[in-house]
N, C-alpha and C positions, 0 to 999 in steps of 0.2 A: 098303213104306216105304223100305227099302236103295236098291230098284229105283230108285225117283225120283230121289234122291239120287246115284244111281249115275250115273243118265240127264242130270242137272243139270250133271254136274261135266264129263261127257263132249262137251255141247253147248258149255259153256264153254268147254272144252279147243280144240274143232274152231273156233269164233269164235275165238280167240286166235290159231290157227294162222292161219287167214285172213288175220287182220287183219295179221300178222307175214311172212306171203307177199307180201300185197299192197304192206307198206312198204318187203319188202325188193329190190320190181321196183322201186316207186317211185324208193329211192334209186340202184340201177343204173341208170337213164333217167335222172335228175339228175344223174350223174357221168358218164355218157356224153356227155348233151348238152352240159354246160359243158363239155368237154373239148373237144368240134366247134366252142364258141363259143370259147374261149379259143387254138384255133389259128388260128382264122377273124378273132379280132381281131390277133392276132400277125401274120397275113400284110398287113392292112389296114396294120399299123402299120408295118410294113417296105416297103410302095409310099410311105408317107407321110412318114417318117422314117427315122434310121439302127437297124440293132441296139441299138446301148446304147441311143438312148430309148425303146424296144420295150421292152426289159428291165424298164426304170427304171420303167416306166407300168404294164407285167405288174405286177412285183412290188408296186409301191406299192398297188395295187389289190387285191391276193390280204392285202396286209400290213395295210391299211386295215380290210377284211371281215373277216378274222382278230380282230383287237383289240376291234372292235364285239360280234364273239360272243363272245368272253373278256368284256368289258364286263357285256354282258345274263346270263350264265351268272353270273357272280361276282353279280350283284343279285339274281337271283333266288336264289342261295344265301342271300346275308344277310339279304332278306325272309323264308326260310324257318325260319333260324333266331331271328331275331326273333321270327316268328309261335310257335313252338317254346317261347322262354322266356316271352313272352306267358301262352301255357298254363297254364307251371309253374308261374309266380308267380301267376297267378288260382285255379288252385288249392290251393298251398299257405296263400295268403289264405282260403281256402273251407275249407280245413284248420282255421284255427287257431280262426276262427270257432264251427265245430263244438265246438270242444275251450274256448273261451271262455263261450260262449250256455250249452252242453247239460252234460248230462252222459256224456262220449263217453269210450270207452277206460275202461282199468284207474283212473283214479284218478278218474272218474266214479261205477265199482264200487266202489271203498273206500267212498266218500264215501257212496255210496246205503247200503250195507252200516253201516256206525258211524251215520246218520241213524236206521234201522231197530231199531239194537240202542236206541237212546237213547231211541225211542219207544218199545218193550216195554219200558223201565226205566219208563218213567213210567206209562205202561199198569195197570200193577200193583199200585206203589203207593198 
């Protein structure tokens, strides 16, 4: 039983590694090749215009993709923490319900308890 378990966690482990090998050639090819592209359009732009508007066009362009991913990054933050109080709030509503409907928690137990004792009083007499 350990064995399996043992064997489960192991396979996992070796698939992660993988998967985190393979991303992290992934992103070295991606940082290499925009690097060939971004000197390859820097040379373009300097047959075609001067340095400063080479610059201006670089940077605006690095500055532009920048902001977009800050953009999407920040939304997907505050859908997740939306999604997050979402949660809370459906079940602290699911909470009180419980505690509203049933007889939940300690002051369920009181209640059930003094119901009990009051029925054995009548019980009896």
């Amino acid at each position: 039983m350990l064995d399996q378990l043992t064997d489960k966690v192991a396979n996992k482990a070796a698939e992660t590694a993988q998967t985190a090998a393979l991303g992290l050639g992934a992103s070295l090819c991606l940082v290499i090749g925009s690097a060939f592209l971004t000197g390859a359009l820097w040379l373009f732009l300097l047959t075609v215009t001067t340095a400063l508007f080479a610059c201006l066009i670089l940077g605006g362009i690095f500055a532009g993709v920048g902001l977009i991913l800050v953009a999407v990054i920040s939304a997907k933050s505050r859908s997740r923490k939306r999604k997050k109080h979402e949660e809370m709030l459906r079940y602290q509503s699911q909470q009180k319900e419980k505690l509203s409907n049933g007889l939940d928690g300690i002051p369920g137990i009181i209640a059930a308890f003094i119901n009990g004792l009051n029925a054995g009083k009548k019980a009896r007499f």
